[in-house]
C-alpha positions as MATLAB code, in Angstrom:
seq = 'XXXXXXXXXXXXXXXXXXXXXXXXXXXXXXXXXXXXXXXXXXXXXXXXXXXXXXXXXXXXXXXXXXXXXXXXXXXXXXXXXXXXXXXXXXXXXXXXXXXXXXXXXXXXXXXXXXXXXXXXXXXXXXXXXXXXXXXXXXXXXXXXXXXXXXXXXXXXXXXXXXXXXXXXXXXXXXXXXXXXXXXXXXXXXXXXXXXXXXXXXXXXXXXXXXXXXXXXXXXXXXXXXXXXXXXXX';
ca = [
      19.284    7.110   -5.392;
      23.014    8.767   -5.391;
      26.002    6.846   -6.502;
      27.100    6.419   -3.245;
      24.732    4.845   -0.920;
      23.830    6.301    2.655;
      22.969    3.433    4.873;
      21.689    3.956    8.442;
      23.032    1.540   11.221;
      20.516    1.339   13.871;
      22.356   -1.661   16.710;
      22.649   -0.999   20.795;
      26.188   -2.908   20.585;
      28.826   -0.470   20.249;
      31.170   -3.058   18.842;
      28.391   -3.712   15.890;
      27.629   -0.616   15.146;
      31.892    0.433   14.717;
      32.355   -3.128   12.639;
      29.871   -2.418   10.418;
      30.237    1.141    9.515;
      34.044    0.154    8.722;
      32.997   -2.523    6.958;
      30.211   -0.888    5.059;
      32.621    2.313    4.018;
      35.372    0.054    3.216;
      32.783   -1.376    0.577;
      32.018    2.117   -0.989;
      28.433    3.093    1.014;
      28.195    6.411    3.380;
      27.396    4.968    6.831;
      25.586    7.110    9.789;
      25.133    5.212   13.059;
      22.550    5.346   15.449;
      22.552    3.954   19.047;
      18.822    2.964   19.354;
      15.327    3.672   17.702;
      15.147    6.964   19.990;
      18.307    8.063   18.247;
      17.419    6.635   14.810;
      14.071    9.011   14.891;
      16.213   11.648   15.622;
      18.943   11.556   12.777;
      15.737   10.531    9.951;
      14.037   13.564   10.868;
      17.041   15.085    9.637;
      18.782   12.948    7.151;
      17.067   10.841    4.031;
      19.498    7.430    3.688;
      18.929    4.817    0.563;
      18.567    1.554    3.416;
      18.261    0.910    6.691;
      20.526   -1.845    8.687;
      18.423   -2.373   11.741;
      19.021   -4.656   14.400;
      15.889   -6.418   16.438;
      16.767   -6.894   19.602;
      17.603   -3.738   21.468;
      16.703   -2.272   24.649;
      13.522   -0.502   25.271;
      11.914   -0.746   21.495;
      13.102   -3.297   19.418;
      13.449   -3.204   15.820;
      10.408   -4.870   14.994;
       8.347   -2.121   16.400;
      10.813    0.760   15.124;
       9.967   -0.799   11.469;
       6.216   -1.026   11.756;
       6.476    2.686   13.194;
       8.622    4.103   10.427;
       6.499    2.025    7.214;
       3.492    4.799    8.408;
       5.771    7.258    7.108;
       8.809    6.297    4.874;
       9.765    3.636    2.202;
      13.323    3.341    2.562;
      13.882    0.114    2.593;
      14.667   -1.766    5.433;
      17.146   -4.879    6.215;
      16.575   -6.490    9.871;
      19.685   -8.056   11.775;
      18.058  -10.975   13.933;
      19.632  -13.418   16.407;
      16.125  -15.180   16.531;
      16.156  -17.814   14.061;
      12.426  -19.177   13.973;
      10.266  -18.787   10.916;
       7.761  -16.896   12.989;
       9.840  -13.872   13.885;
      11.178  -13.419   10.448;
       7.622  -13.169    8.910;
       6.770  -11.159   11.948;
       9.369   -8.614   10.783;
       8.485   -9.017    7.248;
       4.673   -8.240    8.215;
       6.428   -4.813    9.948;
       7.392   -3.716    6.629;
      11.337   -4.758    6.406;
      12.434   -5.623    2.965;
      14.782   -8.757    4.495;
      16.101  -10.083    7.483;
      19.945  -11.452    7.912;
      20.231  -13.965   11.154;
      23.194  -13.645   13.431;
      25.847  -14.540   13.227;
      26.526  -13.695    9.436;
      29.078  -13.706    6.929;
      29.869   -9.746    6.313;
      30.201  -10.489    2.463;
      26.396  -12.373    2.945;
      25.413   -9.125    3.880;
      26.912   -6.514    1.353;
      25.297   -9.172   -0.764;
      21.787   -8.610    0.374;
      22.346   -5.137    0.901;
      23.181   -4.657   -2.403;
      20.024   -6.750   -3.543;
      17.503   -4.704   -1.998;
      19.271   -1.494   -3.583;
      19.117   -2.842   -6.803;
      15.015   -2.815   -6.148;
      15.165    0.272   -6.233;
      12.534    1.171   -9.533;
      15.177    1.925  -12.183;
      15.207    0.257  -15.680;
      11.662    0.600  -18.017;
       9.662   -2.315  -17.634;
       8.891   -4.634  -21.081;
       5.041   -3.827  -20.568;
       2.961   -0.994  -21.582;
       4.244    2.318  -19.670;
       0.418    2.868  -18.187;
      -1.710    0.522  -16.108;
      -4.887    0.896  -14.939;
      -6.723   -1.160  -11.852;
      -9.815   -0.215  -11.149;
      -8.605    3.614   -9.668;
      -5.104    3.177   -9.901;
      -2.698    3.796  -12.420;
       0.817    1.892  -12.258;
       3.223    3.692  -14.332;
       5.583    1.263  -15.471;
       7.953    3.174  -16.365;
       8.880    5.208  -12.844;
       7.484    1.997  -11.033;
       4.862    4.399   -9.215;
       1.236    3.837   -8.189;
      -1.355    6.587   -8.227;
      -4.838    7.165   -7.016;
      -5.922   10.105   -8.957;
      -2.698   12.773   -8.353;
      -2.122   11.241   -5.040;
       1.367    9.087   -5.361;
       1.107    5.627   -3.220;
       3.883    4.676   -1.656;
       5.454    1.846   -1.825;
       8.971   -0.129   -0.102;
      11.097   -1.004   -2.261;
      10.330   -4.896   -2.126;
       6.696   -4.105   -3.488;
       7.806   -1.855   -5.782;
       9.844   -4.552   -7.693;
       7.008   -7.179   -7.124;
       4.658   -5.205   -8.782;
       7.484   -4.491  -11.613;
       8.234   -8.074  -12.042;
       4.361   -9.008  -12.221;
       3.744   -6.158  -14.916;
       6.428   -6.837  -17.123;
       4.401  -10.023  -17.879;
       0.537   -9.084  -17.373;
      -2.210  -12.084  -17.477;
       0.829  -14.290  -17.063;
       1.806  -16.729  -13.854;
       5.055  -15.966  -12.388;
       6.168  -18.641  -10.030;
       6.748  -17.801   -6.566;
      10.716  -19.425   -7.389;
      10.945  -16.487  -10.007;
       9.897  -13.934   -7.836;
      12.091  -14.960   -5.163;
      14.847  -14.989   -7.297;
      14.407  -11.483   -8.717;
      14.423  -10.410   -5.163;
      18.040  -10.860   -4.471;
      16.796  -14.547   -2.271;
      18.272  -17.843   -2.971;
      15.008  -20.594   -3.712;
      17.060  -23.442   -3.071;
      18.110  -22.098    0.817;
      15.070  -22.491    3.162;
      12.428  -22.988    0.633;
       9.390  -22.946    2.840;
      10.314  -18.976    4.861;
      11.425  -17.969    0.916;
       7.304  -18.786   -0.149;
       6.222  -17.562    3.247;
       7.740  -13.971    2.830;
       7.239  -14.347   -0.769;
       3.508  -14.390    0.491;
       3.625  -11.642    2.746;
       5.175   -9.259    0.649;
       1.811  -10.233   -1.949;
      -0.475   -9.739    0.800;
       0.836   -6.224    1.607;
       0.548   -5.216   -2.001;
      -2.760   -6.205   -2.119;
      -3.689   -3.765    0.532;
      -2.876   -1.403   -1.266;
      -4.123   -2.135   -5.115;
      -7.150   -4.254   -4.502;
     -10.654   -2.739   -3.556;
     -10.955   -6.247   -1.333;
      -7.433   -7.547   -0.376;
      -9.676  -10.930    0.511;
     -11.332  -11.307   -2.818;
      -8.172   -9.829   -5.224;
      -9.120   -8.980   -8.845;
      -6.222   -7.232  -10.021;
      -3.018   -9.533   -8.269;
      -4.230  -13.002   -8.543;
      -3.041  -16.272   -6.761;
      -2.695  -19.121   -9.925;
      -2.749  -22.529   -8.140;
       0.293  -24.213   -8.600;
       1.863  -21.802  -10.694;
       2.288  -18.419   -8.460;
       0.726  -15.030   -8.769;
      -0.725  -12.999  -12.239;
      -1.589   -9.356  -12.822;
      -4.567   -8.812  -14.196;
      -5.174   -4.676  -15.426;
      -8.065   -3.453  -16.630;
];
C-alpha cells in the first residue's frame, strides 16, 4: 500500500459523496467517487484503490450485492455505510465480504477512525511465529501474511488476513474472541453481542478457505469459553 491512501466512494447522494471526498482529502487519503455500483465497476476496472467506502442502500443494486460481487474477484477491503441498524443486516454485509460496517448517521472522525483501522490490517509487520506454516496443503507464510496451495496464492480481505496473523503469532494457543476484536480496530465494550457475531463470521469465512471440512475444522479451532486456536501441522 502507498503512503497516501486511494479510497473509493461508492454513495447515490450527491451531497455524501462531495462531504466525504472533502473530508477524506482534508485528512491526507486520495479520494475517487463513484455514483453507483454500475459506475464503481467501471472506474475498478481501471483503477486499484487501498479501501472501499460503500454505501448500502442505493438504487438499482445495493451495496450488499456490489460487495458479494466484487469478493469473487478483489480483496480490497471494504467498509459499508448503513442506515439499517439491525444486527441482521450488518452480519448480512459482513457474510458479503465487507471488512466493517459504520451506521448512519456517524461522527466523520468515527469514521477516519475505522478507516484507518482496516488499513492498518493491511499484512505489514513479521509475525512473532515461525515464518512457514503448514495445514494440511497450505502454507501460511507468516512473514508476507500470504496463503498458498502449492504456487497458487489464496486470496484473502484484509480482515482475514490479520485474523489469521493474530492466530499464528500464538499457535496451539486460545485467543479470546475480546482480543481478536480488539486487534481489529472494534471496541469489545460497544455492542458486545454483533462484535462476537462478526467476530464469528469473519472465522467462518477463513475456514472456507484453510480447512479441508469448514464443518469439522482441524487447523482453526473453536476453544469453549476461551475463543479460537491454530493448530499447524
Amino acid at each position: 500500500m502507498s503512503d497516501t491512501a486511494h479510497i473509493l466512494v461508492v454513495d447515490d447522494d450527491e451531497r455524501i459523496r462531495s462531504l466525504l471526498r472533502k473530508f477524506l482529502v482534508k485528512n491526507g487519503y486520495m479520494v475517487s467517487a463513484a455514483t453507483d455500483a454500475a459506475h464503481a465497476r467501471k472506474i475498478l476496472r481501471g483503477l486499484e484503490f487501498d479501501l472501499i467506502v460503500l454505501d448500502v442502500m442505493m438504487p438499482g443494486e445495493d451495496g450488499i450485492s456490489l460487495t458479494r460481487e466484487l469478493r469473487k474477484r478483489i480483496t480490497t477491503p471494504i467498509l459499508l455505510l448503513t442506515a439499517r441498524g439491525e444486527t441482521e443486516d450488518r452480519i448480512a454485509g459482513l457474510e458479503a465480504g465487507a471488512d466493517d460496517y459504520l451506521p448512519k448517521p456517524f461522527e466523520p472522525r468515527e469514521l477516519l477512525l475505522r478507516i484507518s483501522a482496516i488499513l492498518r490490517r493491511v499484512p505489514q509487520a513479521q509475525p512473532a511465529g515461525p515464518k512457514l506454516m503448514t495445514l494440511g496443503g497450505l502454507r501460511y507464510d507468516t512473514e508476507r501474511g500470504q496463503l498458498f496451495e502449492g504456487d497458487s496464492h489464496i486470496h484473502l480481505t484484509g480482515t482475514e488476513a490479520a485474523l489469521l496473523r493474530r492466530l499464528a503469532e500464538t499457535p496451539g494457543q486460545a485467543v479470546s474472541r475480546v482480543d481478536l476484536t480488539t486487534d481489529l480496530g472494534r471496541t469489545p465494550s460497544e455492542e458486545a453481542d454483533t462484535s462476537d457475531r462478526a467476530i464469528d463470521v469473519q472465522i467462518t469465512r477463513l475456514r472456507r478457505k484453510i480447512e479441508p471440512d469448514p464443518k469439522e475444522p482441524r487447523y482453526l479451532q473453536t476453544v469453549r469459553g476461551a475463543g479460537y486456536m491454530l493448530m499447524p501441522d
